[in-house]
C-alpha positions as CSV (number, residue, x, y, z in Angstrom):
1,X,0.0,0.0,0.0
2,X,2.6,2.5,0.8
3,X,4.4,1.7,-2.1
4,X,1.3,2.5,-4.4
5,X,1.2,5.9,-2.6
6,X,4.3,6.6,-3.3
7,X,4.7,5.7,-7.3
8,X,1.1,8.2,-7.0
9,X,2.8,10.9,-5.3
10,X,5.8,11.0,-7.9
11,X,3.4,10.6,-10.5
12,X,1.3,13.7,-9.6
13,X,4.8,15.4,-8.9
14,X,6.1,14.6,-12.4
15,X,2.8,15.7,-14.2
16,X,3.0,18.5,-12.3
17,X,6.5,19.6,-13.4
18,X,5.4,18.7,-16.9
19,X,2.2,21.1,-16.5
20,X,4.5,23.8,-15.4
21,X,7.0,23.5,-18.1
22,X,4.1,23.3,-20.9
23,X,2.7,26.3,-19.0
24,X,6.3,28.4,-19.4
25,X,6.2,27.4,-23.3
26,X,2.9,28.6,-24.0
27,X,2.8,32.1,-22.1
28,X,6.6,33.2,-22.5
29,X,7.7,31.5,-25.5
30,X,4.2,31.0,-27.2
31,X,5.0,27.3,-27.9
32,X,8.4,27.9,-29.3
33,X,11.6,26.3,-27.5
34,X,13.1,27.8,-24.5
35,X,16.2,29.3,-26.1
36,X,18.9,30.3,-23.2
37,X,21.0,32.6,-25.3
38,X,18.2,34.4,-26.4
39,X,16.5,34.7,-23.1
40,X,20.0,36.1,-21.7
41,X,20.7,38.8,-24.4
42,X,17.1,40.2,-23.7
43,X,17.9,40.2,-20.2
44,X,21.7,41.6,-20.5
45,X,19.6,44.3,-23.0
46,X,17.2,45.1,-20.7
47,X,19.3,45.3,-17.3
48,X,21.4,47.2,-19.5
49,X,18.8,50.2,-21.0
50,X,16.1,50.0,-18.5
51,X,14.3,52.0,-20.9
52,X,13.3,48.6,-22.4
53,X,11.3,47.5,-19.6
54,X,9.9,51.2,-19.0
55,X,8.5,50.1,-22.7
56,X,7.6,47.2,-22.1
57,X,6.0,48.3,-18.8
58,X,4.0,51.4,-20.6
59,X,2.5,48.9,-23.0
60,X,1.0,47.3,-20.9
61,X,-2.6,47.2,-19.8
62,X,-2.7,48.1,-15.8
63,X,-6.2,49.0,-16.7
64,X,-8.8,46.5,-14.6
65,X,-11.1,44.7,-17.3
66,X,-10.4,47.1,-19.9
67,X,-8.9,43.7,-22.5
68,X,-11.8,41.6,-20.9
69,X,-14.4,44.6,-22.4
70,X,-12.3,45.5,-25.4
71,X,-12.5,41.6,-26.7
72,X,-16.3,41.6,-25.8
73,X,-16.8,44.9,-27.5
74,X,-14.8,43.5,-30.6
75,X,-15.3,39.7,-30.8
76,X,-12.7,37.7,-33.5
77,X,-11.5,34.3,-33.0
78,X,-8.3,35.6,-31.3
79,X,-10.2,37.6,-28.5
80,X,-11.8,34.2,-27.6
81,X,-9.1,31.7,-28.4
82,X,-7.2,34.5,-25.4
83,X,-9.9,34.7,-22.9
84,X,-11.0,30.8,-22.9
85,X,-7.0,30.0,-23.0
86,X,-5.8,32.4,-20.2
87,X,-8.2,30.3,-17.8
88,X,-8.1,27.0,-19.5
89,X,-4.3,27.0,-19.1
90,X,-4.9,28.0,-15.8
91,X,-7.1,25.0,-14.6
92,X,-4.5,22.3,-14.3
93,X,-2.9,24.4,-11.9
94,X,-5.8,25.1,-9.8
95,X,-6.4,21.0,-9.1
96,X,-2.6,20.2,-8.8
97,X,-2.5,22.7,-6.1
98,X,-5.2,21.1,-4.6
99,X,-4.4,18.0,-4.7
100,X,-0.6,18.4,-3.7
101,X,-1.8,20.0,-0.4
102,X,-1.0,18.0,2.5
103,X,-4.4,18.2,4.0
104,X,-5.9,18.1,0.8
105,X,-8.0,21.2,2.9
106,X,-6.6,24.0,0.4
107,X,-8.7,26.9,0.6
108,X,-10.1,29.0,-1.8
109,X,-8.3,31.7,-1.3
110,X,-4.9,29.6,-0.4
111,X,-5.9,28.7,-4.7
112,X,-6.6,32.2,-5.3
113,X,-3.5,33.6,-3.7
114,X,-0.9,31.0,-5.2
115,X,-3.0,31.7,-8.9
116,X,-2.4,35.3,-9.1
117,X,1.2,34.8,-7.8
118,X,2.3,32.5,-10.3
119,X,0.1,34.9,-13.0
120,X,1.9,37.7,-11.8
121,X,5.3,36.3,-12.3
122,X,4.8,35.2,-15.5
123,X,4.0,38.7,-16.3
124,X,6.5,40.3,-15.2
125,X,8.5,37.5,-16.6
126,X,7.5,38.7,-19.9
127,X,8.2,42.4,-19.2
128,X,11.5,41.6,-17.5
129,X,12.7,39.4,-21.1
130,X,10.4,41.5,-23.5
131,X,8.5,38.8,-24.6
132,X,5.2,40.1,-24.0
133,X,3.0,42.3,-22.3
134,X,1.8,42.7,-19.0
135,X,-2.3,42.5,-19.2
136,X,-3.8,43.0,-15.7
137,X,-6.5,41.4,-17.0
138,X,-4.5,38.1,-17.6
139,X,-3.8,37.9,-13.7
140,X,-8.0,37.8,-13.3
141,X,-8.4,35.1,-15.8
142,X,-5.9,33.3,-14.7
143,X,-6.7,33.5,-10.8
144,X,-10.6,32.6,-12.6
145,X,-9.1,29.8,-14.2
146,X,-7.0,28.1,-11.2
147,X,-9.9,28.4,-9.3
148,X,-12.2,26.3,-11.5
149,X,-9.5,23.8,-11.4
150,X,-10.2,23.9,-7.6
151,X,-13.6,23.5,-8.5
152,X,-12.9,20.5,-10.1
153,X,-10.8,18.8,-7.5
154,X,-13.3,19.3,-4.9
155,X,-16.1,17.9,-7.2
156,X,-14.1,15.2,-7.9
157,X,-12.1,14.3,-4.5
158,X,-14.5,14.0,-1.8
159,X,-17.0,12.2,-3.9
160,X,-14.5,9.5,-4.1
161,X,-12.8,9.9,-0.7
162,X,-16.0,9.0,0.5
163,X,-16.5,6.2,-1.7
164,X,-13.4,4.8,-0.9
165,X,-13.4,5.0,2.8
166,X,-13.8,2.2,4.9
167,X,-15.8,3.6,8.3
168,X,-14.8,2.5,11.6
169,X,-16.8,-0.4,12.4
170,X,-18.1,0.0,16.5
171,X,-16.5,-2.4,18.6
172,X,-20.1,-3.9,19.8
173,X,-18.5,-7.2,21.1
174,X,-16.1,-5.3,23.4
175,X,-19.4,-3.1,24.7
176,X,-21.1,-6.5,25.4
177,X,-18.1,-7.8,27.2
178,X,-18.0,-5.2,29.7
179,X,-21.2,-5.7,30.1
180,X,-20.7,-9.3,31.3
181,X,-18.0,-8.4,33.5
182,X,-20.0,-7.5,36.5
């Protein structure tokens, strides 16, 4: 038994270190590879001219909902494909977090909190390497997005904890004995 428990536990470790990589290819490299010698010229460039990320920084949108209302306003294809993907891709994370919890008692906002942290630094991640721009508006979604994945987990785990709990059966014959004992 404790063997099973442990091939799970590196199992949901290693998917979740997969997740994570897949989730640094899509939002800082767009699906490309990770390329090191590009990612530390940007950086030497930037460190070097601030005035890069002061750019980068006055491109962005700092503006509460105004790319959420700006997409609905304009619908195309790539307005939705970015809304529904900035919390789809945002889901996984949401239930591992859950589900790697010790207590498996994560709270809402414990999912909330670690969401918009790990949204926020892959914002500024993209300011930082000028590969992107910083949306505000991404760190909602994304938060939205972890938090269904919470959803999930919570529909799907105690459902089946429950299942798959045996109850502690009353000890009746040890109640009976003592009742003999006079």
């Amino acid at each position: 038994m404790k063997r099973t428990k442990l091939m799970n536990s590196i199992m949901v470790h290693a998917l979740f270190a997969l997740y994570v990589y897949a989730l640094f290819i899509t939002i800082l490299f767009k699906f490309d590879s990770i390329d090191i010698t590009f990612l530390m010229s940007r950086l030497q460039r930037n460190l070097g001219d601030p005035n890069y990320i002061l750019g980068q920084l006055q491109s962005g949108n700092f503006i509460l909902f105004k790319t959420i209302s700006n997409y609905f306003l304009t619908p195309s294809i790539h307005h939705i494909i970015n809304l529904v993907g900035n919390i789809v891709i945002f889901i996984p994370f949401g239930f591992f977090i859950s589900l790697l919890s010790k207590a498996k008692e994560i709270s809402f906002i414990g999912v909330s909190a670690q969401s918009l942290c790990l949204s926020l630094c892959l914002e500024c991640l993209q300011v930082v390497f000028s590969i992107g721009s910083f949306d505000v508006d991404d760190l909602v979604l994304n938060t939205f997005g972890g938090l269904l994945g919470y959803g999930v987990f919570k529909l799907i785990y105690f459902p089946l904890k429950a299942t798959f709990t045996i109850k502690k059966v009353p000890n009746y014959m040890g109640l009976l004995k003592r009742n003999y004992k006079k």
